[in-house]
N, C-alpha and C positions, 0 to 999 in steps of 0.2 A: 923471529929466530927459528929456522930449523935444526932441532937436537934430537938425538939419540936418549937425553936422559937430563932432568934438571932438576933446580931444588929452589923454593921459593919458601917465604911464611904465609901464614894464614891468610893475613891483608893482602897481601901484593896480589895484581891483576894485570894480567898482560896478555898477546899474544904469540901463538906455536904456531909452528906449521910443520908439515910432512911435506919432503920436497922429494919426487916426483920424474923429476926432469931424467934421471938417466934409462926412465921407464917409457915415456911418451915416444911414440913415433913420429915422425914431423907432421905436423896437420892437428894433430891427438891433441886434443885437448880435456881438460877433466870436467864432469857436468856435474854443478853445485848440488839437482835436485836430487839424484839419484845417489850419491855420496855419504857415504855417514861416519860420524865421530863418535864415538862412546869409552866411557870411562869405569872400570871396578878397582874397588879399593885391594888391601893386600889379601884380604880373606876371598874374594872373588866377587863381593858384593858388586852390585851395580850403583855407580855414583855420580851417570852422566850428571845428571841432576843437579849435584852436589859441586861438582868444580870445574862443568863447563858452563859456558854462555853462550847456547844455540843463536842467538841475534846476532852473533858476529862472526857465525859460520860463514867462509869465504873462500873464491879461487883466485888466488893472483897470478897468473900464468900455469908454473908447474906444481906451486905449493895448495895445500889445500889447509886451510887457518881454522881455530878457534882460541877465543879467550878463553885463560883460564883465572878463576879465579877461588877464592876461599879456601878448603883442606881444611884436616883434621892431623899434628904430625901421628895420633896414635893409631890412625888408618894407613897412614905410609908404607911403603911406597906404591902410589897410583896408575896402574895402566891406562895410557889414554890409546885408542885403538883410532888408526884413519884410515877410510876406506872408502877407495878412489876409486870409480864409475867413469868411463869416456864415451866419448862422443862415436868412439868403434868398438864399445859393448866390452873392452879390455878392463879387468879387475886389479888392483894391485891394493896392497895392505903394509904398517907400517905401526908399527909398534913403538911408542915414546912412553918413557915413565917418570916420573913426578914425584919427587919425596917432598912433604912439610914440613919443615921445622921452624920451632921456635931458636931464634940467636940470642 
């Protein structure tokens, strides 16, 4: 799924993506090593840690992937930050946020 802004519970685990595509030039593709995903809770804390899952960091064409899983809702709501590196040295960035709640 590429969103702008989601909301999951504590359990739930899935993957996000940052999609990319109106940014790439034809050829441009995004390079996994140089790419980074990171997450801070609402206070500004750093929480990659906490509710990504670096193992499933991924490029599927334009989107650039990670699971997320766990949360805390009293840390809500989460910036997950992604940030795309190409193969022609172009930077782009891409901010998704993440609330936890219990239902």
């Amino acid at each position: 799924m590429a969103l702008a802004s989601f909301e999951k519970q504590p359990y739930e685990s899935w993957v996000v993506a940052a999609n990319f595509e109106d940014d790439l030039e034809t050829g441009e593709t995004i390079t996994l090593e140089t790419s980074t995903i990171t997450a801070v809770d609402r206070a500004g804390t750093a929480a990659t840690a906490d509710i990504l899952d670096q193992v499933y960091k991924a490029v599927n064409g334009a989107l650039l992937q990670i699971r997320v899983k766990d949360g805390t809702a009293a840390l809500s709501m989460y910036k997950i930050t992604f940030r795309a590196i190409t193969n022609l040295s172009n930077k782009f960035e891409l901010d998704v946020n993440m609330k936890v709640k219990e239902h």
